[in-house]
N, C-alpha and C positions, 0 to 999 in steps of 0.2 A: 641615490638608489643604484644597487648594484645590475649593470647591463647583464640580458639575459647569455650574453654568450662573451667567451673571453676576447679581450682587446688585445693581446700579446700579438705582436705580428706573428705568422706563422705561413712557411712558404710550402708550396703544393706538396714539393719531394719529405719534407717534415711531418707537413697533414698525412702526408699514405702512410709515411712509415709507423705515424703513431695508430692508423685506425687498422692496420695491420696486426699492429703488435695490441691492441686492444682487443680484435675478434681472435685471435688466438688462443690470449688468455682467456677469455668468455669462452668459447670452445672447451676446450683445456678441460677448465673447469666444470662445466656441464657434462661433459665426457666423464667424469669421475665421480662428480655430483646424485648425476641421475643414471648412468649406465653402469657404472664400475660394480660386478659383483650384483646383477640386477636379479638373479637366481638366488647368490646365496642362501634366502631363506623362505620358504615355500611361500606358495598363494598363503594368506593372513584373514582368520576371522570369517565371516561367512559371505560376505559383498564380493571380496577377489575370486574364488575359487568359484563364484555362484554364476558374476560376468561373463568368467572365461572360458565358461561350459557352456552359457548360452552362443556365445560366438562360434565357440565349434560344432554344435549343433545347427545351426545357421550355415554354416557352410558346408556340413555335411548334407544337409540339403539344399545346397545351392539356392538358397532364399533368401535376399537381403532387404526383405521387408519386414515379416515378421519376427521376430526374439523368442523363440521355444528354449524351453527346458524340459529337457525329458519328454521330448515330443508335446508339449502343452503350451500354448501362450503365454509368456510372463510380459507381463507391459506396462513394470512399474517404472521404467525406464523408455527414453526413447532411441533412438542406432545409431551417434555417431560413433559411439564409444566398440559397439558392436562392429559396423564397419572399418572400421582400423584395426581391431582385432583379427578380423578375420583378413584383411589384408595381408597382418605379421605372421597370421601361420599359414597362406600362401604360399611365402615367399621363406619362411625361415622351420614351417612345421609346428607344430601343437607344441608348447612347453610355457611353465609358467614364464620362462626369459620373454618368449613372445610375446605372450598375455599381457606383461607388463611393458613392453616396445613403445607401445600408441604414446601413453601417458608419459615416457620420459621424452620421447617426442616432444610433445605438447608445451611441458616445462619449457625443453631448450627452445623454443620456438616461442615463449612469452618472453625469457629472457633477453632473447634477442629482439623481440621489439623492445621493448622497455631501453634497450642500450641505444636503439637507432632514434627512439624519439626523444631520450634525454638527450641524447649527443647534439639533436638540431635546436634544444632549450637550454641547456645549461652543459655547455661541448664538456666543462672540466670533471662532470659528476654522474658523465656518464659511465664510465667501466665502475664507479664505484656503485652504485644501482643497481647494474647489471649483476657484479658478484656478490653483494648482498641478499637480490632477491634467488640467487643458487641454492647460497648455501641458509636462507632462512630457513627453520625448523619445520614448519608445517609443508613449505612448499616442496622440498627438498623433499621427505616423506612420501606425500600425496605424489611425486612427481615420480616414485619409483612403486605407484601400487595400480593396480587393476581395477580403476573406479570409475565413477562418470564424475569424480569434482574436479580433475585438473581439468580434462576435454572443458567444461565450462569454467574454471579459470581461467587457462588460456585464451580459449574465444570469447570471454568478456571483458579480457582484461586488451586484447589487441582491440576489440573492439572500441572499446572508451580512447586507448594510446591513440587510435588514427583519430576519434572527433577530435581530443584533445590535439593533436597536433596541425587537425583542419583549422580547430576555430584561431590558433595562435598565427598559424600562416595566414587566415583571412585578416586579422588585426595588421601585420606587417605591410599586407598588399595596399589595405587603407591609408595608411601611413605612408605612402611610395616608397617604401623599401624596397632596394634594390634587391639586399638578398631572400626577398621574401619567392616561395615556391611559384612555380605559374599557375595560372589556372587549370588547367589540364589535370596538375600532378595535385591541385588540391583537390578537386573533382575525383580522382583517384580515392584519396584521402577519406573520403568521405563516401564513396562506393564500399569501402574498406571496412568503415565502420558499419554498415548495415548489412554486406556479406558474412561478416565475423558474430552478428550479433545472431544472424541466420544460423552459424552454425552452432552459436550456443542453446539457438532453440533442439537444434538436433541432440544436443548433449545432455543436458537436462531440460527442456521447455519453456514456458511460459515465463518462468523465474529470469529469463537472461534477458529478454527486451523487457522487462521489467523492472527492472535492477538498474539495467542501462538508462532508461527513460526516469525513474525519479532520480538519479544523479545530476541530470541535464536540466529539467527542471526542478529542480531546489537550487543547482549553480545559478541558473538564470534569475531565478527571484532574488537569488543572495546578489548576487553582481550586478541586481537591476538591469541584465540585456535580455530582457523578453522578445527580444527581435530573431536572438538566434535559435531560438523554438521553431520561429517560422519557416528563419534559413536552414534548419534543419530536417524539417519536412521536405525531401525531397524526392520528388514521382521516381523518376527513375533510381531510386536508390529501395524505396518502399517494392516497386518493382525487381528487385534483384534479392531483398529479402521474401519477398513473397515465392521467388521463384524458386529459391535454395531450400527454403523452409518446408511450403506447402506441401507440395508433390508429394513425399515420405507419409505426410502426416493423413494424408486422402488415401494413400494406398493401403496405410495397416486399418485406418478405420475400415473400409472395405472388406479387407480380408479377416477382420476380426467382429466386425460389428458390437465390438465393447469396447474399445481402448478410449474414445472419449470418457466415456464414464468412469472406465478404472485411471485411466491416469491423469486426467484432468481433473475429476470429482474425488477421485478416491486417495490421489497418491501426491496430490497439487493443494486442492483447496482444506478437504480434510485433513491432509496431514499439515496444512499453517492453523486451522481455527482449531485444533481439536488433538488432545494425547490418543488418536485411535491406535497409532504405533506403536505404544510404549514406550517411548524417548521423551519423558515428562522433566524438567530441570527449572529451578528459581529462573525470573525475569534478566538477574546479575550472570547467570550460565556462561555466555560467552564473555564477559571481564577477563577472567581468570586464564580462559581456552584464547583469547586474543593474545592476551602477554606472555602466552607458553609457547604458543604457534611462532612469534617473534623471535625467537631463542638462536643464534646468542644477540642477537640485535637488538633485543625488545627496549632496553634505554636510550638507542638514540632515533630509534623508529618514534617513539611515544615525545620525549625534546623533539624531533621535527616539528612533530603535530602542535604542538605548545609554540615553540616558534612561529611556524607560521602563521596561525591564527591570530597571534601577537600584530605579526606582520600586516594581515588582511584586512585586522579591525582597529587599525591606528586609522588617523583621519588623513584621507588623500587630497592633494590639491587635483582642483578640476583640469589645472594645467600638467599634468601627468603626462612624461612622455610616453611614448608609445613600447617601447622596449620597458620601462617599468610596471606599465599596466602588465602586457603580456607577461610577466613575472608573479604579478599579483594574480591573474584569473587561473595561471597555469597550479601556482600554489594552492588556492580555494578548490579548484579541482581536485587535486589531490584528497587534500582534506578530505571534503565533504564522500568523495570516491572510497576514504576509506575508512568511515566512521558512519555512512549509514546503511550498507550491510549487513554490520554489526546490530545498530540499533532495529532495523526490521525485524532482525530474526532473532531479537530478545524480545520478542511479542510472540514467537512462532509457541504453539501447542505443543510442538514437537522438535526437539532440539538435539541435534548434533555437533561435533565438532568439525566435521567438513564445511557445513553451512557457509562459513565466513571465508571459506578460501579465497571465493574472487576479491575480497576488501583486500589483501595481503602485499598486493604487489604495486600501490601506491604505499604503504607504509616504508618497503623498502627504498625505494626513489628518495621519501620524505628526510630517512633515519643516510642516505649516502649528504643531502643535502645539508644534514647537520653537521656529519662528522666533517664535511670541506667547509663548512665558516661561511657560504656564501652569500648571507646576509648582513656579515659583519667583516669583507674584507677579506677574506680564508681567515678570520682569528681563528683561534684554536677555541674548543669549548671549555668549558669551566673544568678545574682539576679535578671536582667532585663528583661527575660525570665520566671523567676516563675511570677513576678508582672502580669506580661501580661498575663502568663497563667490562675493564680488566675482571674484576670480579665474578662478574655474570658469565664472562668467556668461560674464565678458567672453571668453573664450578659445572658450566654446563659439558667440558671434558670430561672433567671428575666424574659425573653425571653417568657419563657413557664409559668410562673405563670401569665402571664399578657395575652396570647394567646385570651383567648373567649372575650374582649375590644379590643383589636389590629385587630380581624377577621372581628369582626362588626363594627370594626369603631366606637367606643362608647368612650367618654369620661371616662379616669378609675380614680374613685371617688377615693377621698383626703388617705381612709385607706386602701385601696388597694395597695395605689401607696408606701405608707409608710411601710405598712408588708411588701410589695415585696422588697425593695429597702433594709430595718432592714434584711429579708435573705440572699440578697446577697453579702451586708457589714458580713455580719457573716459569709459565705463562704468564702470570700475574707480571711477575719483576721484567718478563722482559718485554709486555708492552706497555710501562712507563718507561723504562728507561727511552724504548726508538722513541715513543711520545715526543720524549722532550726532544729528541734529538732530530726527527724529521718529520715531526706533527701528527697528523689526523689518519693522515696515509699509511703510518705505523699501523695503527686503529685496526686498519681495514686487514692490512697485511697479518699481523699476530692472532687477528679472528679468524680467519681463514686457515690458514697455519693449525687452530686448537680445530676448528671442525672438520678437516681434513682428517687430524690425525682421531677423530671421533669417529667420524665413516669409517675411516679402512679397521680398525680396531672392533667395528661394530660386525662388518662387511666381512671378514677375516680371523679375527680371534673368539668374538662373541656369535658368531652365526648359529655353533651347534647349538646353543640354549636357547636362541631365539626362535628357529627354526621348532625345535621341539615346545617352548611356550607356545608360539603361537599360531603354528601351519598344522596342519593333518600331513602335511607330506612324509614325515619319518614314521608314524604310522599305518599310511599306506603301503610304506616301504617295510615295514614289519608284517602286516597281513600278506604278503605279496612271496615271504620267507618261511610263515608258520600254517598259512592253508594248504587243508590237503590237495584242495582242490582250485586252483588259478581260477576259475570261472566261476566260481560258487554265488552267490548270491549273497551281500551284507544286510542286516536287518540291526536297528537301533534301539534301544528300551531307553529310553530318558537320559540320551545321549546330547551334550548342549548343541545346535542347528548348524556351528562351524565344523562340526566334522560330516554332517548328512554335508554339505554342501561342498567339504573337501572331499571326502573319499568317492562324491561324483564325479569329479574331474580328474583325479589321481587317475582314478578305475575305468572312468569313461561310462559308468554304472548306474543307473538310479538306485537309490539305498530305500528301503522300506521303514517305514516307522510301526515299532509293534503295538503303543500305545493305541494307535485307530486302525489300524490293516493288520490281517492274520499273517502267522506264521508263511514263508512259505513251503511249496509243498516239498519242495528235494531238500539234500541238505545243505545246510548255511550257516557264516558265520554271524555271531550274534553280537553285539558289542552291548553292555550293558553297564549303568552306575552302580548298581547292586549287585553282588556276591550272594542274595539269599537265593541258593537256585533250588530249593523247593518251589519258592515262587514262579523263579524263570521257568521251571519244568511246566509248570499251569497253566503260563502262559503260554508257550507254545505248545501244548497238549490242547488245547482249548478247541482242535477237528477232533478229537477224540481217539487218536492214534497214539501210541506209547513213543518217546523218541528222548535218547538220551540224550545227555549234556557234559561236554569235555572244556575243563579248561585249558585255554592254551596259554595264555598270558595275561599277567595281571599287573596295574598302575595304579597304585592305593593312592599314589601321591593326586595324582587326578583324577580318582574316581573312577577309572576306566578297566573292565573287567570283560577279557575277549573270550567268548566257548565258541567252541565246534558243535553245531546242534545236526544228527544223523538223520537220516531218512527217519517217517512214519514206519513202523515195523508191520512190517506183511500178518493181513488176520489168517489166525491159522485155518 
């Protein structure tokens, strides 16, 4: 059985130099990953733009209890996400770069536990861990947006990294290993995990010591140690989650005398038992949204999981050493950490693709631990797993170098199609060739390399089209060039809710909707799907006062159809 940390001798001045040159590159890469170009492309969809208006509303009133929008309580969320926000425009001013701060945060701050706690499990497979869960596809993402799922990714995901690395150091300290932690610093460990799990209550709720707690027991059942349930009830640890968590959660009840009910009843329980939200998807939903979210990893994330399981449910001798157990429980953790997530919230009523994000970052761990062989010796894995990995790399470049044709639906001309396909033939070929030549480490390296050259391409070349697909922000930048009037007032006719929710934050504005609220009374720009402005004129005639309609600008391609609506005309 392979020992859980490497036997190589290695001397102190070699150890620093290598965990030097290991946070570095971790750094590095997070720096680029999650920050690089973190404006590029406006606030996205209606969740970004909707956060980062509540937070500055929040600190325009110096209130960091309650969550208003538009001067009204929204409390479908709870303020971790809110207080980091309002932190970044503090210190750096209102702008979507800010907005999106916390959360790249958050990432680099999961990443790097993940690199500290594999480093004291399996020292060889830590940086590859580390830079796999960077650049995975969903975390990457989610790690540059304005949302409350990384905030609970990260704080659930640190949270389980410290049980997971308490309960391995308690197994060591039984065993009289020397190198096993002291008590103190596992005591630490485990303060760690209930602080972290606190703040995931803060980020999204209820869902995070929840989450937390059936991973621990179902490991316990699976591993037959019902013991460390008990050892994991710990007073003073429950005391430091209660301390972290509560307080917040007594103050907005208070000041709101509803948020139990809307976000615990409304926004918690009904939104798992029930499609109230309209986010209805088959029971198989997240399958599909797991192995995309994995990209370009997703084949040796999915082989980890196969391996190890392989691994867990061979038959053990009862005489197991202590360094092979620890191997075993630390693998089943995994596992189970990121496969029942998944399978909860393919019962949920209401299904998103964020949902599974905290499962994500045991996949990476799992998918470093296949490409190093460390169950077989560093063997290399089977030929027909690099092909396909190569494969999957290079395709998911192609992927993103084709993105702004693919978006719009545009036919991508003859040289386009030919550069991009010349790159990924080149990706392909040249991580077999290192393969052969320097193993698994190639793997990591030539992935890296294709998603790197994915981001800044996306970050850089493809920004104008993404920006314009999927932000309000170059529209607000267009109202901001063709109204007469800067102050005017926006009103929306069946306009889709990410641009009410952008042009709030763009403008700093609440936007009217004409569908349920009248015209208003001075004049204003109108943003409508419909061009039939016989209609529109009845609509906002509908006080009874005459008032033209100008167009200023028109996007057939989206639907989008902007008039200048005048004053009510003076009755003679």
């Amino acid at each position: 059985m392979n020992a859980t940390r490497s036997t190589a001798p290695i001397t102190a001045s070699t150890g620093t130099r290598r965990l030097v040159y290991d946070l570095v590159l971790t750094a590095a890469c997070c720096a680029f990953f999650f920050f690089f170009g973190l404006a590029a492309i406006g606030l996205a969809g209606a969740d970004e733009p909707r956060y980062a208006q509540i937070a500055r509303e929040m600190l325009a009133r110096h209130d960091w209890v309650t969550p208003v929008l538009n001067g009204e309580p929204w409390l479908e969320k709870p303020i971790l996400y809110y207080w980091q926000a309002m932190l970044s425009y503090s210190l750096f001013g209102v702008s979507d770069w800010a907005a999106r701060l916390p959360t790249a945060c958050d990432a680099t701050l999961l990443v790097f536990g993940i690199y500290f706690v594999v480093r004291r499990l399996w020292s060889t497979v830590a940086l590859d861990a580390a830079l796999i869960a960077a650049s995975c596809g969903a975390l990457l993402t989610f790690g540059r947006a304005a949302s409350t799922d990384m905030p609970l990714a990260a704080s659930l995901g640190l949270s389980l990294l410290c049980w997971l690395l308490w309960h391995t150091e308690s197994l060591r300290a039984l065993a009289v290993d020397a190198a096993a932690l002291s008590p103190g610093k596992r005591k630490l460990l485990l303060a760690g995990f209930y602080a972290f799990a606190a703040l995931g209550t803060l980020a999204k709720g209820p869902i995070a010591p929840f989450l937390a707690a059936l991973v621990l027991v179902v490991f316990a059942l699976a591993s037959r140690q019902l013991a460390i349930l008990r050892r994991t009830l710990w007073l003073p640890g429950l005391v430091l989650y209660l301390a972290i968590a509560l307080p917040w959660y007594v103050l907005v009840q208070r000041s709101t005398g509803s948020f139990f009910r809307v976000f615990i009843l409304e926004h918690n329980l009904s939104r798992y038992g029930t499609n109230v939200f309209k986010h209805p998807q088959p029971v198989w939903f997240f399958l599909p949204v797991l192995l995309a979210s994995l990209l370009p990893w997703t084949l040796p994330a999915i082989a980890g999981v196969v391996q190890c399981l392989r691994a867990v449910l061979k038959k053990q001798s009862s005489a197991m050493v202590i360094l092979a157990r620890i191997d075993r429980d630390a693998r089943l953790f995994l596992v189970l950490w990121g496969l029942l997530p998944v399978l909860f919230f393919s019962f949920s009523g209401s299904k998103l693709p964020g949902y599974i994000l905290p499962a994500l970052p045991p996949f990476a761990i799992l998918a470093a631990l296949f490409l190093r062989g460390e169950r077989t010796n560093h063997a290399r894995p089977a030929l027909w797993t690099v092909l396909l990995h190569a494969a999957i790399a290079s395709t998911t470049l192609a992927a993103a170098l084709l993105s702004p044709h693919l978006l719009l639906r545009l036919p991508v001309p003859p040289a386009a199609m030919a550069i991009t396909a010349a790159i990924a033939v080149a990706i392909f070929v040249l991580a077999l060739s290192l393969y052969f030549r320097w193993g698994a480490t190639a793997l990591r390296f030539i992935t890296l390399l294709a998603m790197i050259v994915a981001v800044a391409f996306l970050v850089r070349a493809a920004a104008p089209v993404l920006d314009g697909k999927f932000s309000v922000r170059p529209l607000a930048e267009e109202i901001k060039q063709i109204v007469p009037r800067p102050d005017a007032p926006v009103a929306l006719y069946y306009a889709p809710r990410e641009i009410d929710y952008g042009l709030n934050f763009y403008r700093n504005r609440a936007v009217r909707r004409l569908e349920s609220q009248l015209a208003p009374p001075q004049a204003f720009l109108l943003i409508s799907v419909t061009d039939d402005r016989q209609a529109l004129l009845s609509l906002v005639q509908r006080s009874g006062a005459p008032r033209t309609l100008h167009l200023l600008s028109a996007h057939p391609r989206a639907r989008l159809f902007i008039y200048w609506v005048s004053e009510p005309a003076a009755p003679r």
